[in-house]
PQR file of N, CA, C, O and H, with PARSE charges and radii, in Angstrom:
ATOM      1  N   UNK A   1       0.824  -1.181   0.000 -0.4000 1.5000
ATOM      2  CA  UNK A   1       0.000   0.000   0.000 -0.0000 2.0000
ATOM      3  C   UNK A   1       0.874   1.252   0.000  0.5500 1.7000
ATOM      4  O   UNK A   1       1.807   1.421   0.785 -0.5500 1.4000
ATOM      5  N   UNK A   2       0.492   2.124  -0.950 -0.4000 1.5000
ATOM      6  CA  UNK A   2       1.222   3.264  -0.646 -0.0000 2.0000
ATOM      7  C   UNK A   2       0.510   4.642   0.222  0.5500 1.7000
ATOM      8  O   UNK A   2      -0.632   5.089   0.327 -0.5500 1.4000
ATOM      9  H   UNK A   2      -0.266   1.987  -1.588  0.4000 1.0000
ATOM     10  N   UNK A   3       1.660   4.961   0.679 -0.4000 1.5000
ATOM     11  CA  UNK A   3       1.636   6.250   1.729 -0.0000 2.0000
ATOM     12  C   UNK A   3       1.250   7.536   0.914  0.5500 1.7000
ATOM     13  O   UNK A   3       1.429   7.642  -0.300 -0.5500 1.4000
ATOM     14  H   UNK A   3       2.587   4.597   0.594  0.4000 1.0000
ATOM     15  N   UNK A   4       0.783   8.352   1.597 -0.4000 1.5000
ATOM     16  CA  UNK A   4       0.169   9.692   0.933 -0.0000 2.0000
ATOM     17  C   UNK A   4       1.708  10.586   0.851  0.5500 1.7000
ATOM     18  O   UNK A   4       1.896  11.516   0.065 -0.5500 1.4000
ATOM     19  H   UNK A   4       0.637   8.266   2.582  0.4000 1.0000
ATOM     20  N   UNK A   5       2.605  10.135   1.722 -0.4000 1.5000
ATOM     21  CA  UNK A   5       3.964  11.172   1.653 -0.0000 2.0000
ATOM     22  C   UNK A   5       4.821  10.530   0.690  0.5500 1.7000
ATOM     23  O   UNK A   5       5.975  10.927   0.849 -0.5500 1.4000
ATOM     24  H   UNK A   5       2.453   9.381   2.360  0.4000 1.0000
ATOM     25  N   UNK A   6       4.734   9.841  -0.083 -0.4000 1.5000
ATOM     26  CA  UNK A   6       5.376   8.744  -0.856 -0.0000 2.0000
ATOM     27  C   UNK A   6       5.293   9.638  -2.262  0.5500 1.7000
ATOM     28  O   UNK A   6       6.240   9.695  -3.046 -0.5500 1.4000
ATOM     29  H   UNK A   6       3.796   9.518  -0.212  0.4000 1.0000
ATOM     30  N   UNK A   7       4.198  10.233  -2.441 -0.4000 1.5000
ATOM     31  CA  UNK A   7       4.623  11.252  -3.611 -0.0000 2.0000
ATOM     32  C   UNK A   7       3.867  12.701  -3.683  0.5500 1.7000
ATOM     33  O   UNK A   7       3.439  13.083  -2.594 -0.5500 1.4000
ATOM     34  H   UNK A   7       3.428  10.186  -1.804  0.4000 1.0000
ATOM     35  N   UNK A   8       3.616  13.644  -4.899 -0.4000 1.5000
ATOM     36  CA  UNK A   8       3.068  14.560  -3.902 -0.0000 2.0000
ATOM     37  C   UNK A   8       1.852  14.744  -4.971  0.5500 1.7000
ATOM     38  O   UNK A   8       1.609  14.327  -6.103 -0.5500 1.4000
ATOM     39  H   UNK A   8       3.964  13.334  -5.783  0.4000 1.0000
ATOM     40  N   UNK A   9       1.269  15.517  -4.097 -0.4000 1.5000
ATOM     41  CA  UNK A   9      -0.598  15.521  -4.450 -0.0000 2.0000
ATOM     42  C   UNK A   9      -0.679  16.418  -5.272  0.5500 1.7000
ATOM     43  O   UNK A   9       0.326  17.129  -5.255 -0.5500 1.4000
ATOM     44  H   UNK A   9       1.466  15.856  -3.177  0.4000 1.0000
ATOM     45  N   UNK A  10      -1.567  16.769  -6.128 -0.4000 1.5000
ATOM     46  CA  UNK A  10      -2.093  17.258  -6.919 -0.0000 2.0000
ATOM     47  C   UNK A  10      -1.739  18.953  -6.374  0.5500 1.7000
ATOM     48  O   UNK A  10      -0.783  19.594  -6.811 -0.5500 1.4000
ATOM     49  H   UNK A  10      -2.384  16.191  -6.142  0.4000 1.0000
ATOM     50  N   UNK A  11      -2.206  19.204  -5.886 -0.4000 1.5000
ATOM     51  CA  UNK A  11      -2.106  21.256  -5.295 -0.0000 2.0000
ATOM     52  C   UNK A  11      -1.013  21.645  -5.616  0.5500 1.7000
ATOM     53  O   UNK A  11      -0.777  22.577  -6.385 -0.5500 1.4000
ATOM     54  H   UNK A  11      -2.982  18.683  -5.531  0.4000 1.0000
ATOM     55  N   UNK A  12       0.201  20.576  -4.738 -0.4000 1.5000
ATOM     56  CA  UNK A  12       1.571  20.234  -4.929 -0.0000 2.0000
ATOM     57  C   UNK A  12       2.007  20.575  -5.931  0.5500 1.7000
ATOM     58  O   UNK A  12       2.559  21.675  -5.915 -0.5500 1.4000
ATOM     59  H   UNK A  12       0.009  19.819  -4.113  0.4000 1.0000
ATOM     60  N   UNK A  13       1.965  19.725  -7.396 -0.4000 1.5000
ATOM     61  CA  UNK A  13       2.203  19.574  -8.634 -0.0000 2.0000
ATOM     62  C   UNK A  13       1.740  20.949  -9.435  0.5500 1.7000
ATOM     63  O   UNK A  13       2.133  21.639 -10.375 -0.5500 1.4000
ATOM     64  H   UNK A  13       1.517  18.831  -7.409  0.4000 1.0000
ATOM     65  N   UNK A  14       0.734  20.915  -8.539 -0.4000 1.5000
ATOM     66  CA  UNK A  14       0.331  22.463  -9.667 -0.0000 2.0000
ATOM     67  C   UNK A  14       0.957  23.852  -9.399  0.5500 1.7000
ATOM     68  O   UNK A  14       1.294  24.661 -10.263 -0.5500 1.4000
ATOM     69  H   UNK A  14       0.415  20.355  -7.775  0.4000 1.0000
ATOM     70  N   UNK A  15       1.072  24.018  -7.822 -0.4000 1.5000
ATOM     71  CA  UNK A  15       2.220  24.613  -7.324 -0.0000 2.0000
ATOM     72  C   UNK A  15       3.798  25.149  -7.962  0.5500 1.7000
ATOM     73  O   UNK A  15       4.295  26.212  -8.333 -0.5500 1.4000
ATOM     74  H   UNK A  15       0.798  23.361  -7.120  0.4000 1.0000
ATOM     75  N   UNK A  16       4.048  24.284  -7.881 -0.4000 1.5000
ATOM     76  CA  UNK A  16       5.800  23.579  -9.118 -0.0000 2.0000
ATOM     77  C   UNK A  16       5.327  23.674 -10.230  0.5500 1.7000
ATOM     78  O   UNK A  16       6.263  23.995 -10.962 -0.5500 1.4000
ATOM     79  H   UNK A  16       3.644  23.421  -7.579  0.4000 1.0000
ATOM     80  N   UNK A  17       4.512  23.596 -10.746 -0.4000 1.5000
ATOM     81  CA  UNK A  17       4.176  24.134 -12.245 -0.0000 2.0000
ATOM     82  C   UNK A  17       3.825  25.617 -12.525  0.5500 1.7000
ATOM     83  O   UNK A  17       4.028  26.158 -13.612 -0.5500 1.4000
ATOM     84  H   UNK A  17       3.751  23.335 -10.151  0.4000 1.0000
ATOM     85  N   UNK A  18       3.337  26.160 -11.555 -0.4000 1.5000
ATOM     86  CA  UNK A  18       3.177  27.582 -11.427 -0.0000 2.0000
ATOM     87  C   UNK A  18       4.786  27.816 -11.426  0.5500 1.7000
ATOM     88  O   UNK A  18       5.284  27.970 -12.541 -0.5500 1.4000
ATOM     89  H   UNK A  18       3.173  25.721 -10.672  0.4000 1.0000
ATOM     90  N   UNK A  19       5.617  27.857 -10.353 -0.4000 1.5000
ATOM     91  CA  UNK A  19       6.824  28.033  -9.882 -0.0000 2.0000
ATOM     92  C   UNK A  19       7.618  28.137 -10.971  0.5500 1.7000
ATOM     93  O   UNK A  19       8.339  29.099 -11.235 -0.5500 1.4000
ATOM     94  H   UNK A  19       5.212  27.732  -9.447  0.4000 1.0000
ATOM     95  N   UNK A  20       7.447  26.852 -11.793 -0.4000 1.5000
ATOM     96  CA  UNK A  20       8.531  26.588 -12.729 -0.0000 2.0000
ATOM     97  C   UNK A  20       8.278  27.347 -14.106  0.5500 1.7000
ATOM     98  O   UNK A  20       9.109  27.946 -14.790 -0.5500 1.4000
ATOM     99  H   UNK A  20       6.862  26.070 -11.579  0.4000 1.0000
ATOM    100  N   UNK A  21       6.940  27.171 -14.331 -0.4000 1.5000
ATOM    101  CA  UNK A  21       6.649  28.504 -15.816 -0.0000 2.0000
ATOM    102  C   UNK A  21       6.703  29.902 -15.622  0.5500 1.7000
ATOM    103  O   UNK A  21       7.232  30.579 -16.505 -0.5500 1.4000
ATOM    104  H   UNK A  21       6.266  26.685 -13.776  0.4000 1.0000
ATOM    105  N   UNK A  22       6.164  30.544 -14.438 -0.4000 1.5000
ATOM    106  CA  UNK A  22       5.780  31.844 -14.156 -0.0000 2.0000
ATOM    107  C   UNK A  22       6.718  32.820 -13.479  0.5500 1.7000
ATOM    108  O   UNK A  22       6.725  34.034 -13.680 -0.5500 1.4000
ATOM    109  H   UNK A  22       5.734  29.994 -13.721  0.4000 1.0000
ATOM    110  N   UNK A  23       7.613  32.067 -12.548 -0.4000 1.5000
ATOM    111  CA  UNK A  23       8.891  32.635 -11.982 -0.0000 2.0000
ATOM    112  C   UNK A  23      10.159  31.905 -12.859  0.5500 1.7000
ATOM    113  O   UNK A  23      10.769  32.641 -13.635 -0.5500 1.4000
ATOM    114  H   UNK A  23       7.608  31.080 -12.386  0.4000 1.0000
ATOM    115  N   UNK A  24      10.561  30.509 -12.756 -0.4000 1.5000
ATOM    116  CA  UNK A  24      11.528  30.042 -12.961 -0.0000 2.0000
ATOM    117  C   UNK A  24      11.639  30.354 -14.689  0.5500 1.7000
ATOM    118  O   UNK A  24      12.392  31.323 -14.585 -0.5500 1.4000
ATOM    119  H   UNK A  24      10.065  29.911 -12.126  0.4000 1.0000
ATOM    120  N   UNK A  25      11.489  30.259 -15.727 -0.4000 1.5000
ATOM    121  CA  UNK A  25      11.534  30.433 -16.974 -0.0000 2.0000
ATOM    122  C   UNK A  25      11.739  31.485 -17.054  0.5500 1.7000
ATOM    123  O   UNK A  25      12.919  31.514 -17.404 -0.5500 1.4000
ATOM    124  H   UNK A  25      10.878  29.471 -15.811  0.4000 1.0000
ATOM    125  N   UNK A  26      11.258  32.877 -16.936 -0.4000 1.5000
ATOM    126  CA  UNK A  26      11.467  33.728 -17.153 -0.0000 2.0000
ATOM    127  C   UNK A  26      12.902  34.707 -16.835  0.5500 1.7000
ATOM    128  O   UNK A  26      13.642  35.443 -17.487 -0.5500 1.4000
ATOM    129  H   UNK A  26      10.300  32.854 -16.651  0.4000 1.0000
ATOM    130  N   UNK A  27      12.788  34.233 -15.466 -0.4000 1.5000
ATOM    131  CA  UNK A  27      14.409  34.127 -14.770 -0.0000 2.0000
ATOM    132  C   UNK A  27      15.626  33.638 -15.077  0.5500 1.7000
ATOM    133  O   UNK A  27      16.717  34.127 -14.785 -0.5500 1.4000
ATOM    134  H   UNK A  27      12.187  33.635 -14.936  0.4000 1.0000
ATOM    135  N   UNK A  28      15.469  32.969 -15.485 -0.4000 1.5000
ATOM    136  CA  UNK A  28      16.633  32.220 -16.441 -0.0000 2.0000
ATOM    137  C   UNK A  28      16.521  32.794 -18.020  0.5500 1.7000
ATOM    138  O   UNK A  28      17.558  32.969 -18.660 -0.5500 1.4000
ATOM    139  H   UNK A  28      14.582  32.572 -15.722  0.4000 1.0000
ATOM    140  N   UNK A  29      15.500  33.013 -18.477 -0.4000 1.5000
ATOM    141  CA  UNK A  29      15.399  33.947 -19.583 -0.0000 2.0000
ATOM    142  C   UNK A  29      16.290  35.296 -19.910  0.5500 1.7000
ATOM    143  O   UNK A  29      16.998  35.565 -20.881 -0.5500 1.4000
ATOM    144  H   UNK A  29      14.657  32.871 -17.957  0.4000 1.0000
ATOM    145  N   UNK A  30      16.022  35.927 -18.894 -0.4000 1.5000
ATOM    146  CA  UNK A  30      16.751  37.343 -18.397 -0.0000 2.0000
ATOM    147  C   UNK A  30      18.076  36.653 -18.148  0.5500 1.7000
ATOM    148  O   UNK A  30      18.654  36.475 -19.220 -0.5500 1.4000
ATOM    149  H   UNK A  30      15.447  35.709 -18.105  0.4000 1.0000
ATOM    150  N   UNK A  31      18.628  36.289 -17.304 -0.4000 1.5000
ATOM    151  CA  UNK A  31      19.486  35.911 -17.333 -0.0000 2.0000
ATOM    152  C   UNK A  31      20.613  35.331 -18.512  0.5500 1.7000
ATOM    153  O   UNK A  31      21.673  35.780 -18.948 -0.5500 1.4000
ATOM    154  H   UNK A  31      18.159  36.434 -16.433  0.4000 1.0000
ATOM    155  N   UNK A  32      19.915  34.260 -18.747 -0.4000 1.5000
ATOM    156  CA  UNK A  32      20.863  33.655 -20.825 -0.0000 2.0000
ATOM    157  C   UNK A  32      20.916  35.097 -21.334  0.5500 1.7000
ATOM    158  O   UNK A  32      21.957  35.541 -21.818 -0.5500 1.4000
ATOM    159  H   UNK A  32      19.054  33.895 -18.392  0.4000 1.0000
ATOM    160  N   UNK A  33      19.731  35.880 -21.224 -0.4000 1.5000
ATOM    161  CA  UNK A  33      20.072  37.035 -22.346 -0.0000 2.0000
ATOM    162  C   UNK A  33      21.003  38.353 -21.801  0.5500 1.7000
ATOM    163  O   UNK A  33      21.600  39.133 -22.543 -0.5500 1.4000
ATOM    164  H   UNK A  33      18.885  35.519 -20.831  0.4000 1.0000
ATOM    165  N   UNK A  34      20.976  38.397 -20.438 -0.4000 1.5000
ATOM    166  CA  UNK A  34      21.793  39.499 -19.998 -0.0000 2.0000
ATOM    167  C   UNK A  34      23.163  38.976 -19.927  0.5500 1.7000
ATOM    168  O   UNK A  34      24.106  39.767 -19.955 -0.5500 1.4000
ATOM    169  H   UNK A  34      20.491  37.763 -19.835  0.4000 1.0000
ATOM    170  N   UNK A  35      23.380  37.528 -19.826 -0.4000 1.5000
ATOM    171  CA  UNK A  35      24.676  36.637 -19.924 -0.0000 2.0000
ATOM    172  C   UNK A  35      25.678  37.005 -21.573  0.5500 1.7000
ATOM    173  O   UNK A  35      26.826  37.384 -21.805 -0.5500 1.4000
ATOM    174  H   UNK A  35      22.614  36.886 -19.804  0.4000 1.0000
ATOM    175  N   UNK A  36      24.628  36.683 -22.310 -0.4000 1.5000
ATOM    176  CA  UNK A  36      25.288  36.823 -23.638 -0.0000 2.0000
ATOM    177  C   UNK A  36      25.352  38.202 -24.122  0.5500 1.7000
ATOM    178  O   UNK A  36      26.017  38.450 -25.128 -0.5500 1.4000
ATOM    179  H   UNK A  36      23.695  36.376 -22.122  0.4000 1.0000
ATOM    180  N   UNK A  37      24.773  39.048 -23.549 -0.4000 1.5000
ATOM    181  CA  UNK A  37      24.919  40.801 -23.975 -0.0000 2.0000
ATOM    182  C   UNK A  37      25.996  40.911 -23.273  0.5500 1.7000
ATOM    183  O   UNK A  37      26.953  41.332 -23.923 -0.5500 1.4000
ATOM    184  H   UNK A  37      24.233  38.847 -22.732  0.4000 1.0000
ATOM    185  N   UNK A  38      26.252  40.619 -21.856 -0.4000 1.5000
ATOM    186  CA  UNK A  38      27.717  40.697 -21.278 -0.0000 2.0000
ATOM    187  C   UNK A  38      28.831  40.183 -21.638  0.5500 1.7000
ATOM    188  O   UNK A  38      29.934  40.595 -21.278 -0.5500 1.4000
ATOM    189  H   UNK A  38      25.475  40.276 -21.328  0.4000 1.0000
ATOM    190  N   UNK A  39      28.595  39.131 -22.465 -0.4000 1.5000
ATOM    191  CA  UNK A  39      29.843  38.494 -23.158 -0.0000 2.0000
ATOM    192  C   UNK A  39      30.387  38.914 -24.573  0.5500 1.7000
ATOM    193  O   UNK A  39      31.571  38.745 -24.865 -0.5500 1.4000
ATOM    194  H   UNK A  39      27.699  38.797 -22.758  0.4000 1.0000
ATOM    195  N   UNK A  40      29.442  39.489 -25.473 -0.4000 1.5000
ATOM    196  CA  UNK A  40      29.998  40.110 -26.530 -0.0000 2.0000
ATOM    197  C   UNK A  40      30.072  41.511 -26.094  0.5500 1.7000
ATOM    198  O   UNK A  40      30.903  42.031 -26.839 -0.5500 1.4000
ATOM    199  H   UNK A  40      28.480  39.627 -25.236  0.4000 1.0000
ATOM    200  N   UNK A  41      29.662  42.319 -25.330 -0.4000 1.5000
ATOM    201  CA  UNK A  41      30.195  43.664 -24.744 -0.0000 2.0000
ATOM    202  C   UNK A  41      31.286  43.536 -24.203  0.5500 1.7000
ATOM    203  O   UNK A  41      32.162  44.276 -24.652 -0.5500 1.4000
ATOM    204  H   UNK A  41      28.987  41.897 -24.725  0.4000 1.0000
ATOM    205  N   UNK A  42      31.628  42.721 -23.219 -0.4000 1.5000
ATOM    206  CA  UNK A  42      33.051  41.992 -22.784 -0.0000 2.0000
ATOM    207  C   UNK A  42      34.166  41.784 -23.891  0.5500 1.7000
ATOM    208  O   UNK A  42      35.185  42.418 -23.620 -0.5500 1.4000
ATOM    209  H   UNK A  42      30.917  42.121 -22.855  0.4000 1.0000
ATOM    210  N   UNK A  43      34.233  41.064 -25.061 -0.4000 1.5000
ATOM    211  CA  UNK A  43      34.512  40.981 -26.367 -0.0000 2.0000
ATOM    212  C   UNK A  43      34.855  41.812 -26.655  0.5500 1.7000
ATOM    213  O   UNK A  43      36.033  42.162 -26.732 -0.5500 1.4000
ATOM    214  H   UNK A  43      33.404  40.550 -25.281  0.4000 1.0000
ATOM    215  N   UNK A  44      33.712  42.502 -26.955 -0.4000 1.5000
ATOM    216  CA  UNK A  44      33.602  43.946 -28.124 -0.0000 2.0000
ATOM    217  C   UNK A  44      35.154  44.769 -27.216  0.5500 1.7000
ATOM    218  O   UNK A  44      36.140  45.120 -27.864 -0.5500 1.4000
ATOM    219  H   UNK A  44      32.755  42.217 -26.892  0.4000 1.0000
ATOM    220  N   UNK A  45      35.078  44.906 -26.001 -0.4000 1.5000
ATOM    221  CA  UNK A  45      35.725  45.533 -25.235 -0.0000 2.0000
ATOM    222  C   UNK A  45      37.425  45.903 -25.862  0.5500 1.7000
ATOM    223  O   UNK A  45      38.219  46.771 -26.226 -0.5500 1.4000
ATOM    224  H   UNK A  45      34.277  44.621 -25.474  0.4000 1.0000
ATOM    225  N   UNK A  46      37.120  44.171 -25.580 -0.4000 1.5000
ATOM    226  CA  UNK A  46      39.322  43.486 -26.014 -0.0000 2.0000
ATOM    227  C   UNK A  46      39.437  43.965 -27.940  0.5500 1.7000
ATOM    228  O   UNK A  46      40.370  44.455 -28.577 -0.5500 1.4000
ATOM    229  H   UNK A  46      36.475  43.466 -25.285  0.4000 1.0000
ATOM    230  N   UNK A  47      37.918  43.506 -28.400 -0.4000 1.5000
ATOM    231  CA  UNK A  47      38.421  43.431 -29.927 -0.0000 2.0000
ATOM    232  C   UNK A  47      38.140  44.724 -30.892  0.5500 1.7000
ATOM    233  O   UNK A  47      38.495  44.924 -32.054 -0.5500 1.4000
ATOM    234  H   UNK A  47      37.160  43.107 -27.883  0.4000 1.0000
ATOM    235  N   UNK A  48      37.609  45.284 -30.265 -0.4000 1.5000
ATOM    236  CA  UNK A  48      37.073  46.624 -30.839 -0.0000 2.0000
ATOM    237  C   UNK A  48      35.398  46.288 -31.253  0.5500 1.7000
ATOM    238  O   UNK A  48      34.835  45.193 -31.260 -0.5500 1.4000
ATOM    239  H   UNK A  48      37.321  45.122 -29.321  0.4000 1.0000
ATOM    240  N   UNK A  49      34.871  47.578 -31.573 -0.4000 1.5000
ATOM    241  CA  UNK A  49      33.496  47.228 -32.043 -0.0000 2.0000
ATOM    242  C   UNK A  49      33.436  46.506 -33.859  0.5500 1.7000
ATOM    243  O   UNK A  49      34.531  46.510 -34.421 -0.5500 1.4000
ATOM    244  H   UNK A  49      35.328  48.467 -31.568  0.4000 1.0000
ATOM    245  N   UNK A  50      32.394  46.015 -34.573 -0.4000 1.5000
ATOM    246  CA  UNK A  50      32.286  45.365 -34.988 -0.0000 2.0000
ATOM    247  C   UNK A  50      32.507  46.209 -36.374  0.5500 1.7000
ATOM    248  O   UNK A  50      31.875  47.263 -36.445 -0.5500 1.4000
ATOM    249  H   UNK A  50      31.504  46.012 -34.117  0.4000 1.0000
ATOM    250  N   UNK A  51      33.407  45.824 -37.573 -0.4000 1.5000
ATOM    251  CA  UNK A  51      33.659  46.638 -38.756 -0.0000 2.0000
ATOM    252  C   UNK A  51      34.852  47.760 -38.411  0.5500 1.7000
ATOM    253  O   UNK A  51      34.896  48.916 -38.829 -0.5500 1.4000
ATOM    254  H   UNK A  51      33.920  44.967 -37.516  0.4000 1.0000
ATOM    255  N   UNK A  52      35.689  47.173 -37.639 -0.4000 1.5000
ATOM    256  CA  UNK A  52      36.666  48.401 -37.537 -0.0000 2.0000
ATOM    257  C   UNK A  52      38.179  47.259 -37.316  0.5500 1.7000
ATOM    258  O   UNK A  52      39.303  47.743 -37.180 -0.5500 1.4000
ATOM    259  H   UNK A  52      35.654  46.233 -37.299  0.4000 1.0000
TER
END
């Protein structure tokens, strides 16, 4: 027989699905993209801007 703490319930699941589309995605969104604007500005820095 299984236990009710053995996995998690429905509210639970929907919870972590809120969490993970509505905060977590977006956050990491901003992030990859403020990551890679910092890395070719970083770049651009050492190599000059682009056509010169």
């Amino acid at each position: 027989m299984q236990n009710e703490s053995d996995g998690y319930t429905k509210p639970q699941e929907f919870r972590s699905f809120l969490f993970l589309t509505a905060v977590m995605a977006p956050v990491l969104t901003v992030i990859i993209v403020a990551g890679y604007g910092f890395a070719v500005w970083f770049y651009q820095l050492f190599a000059g801007p682009p056509g010169s």
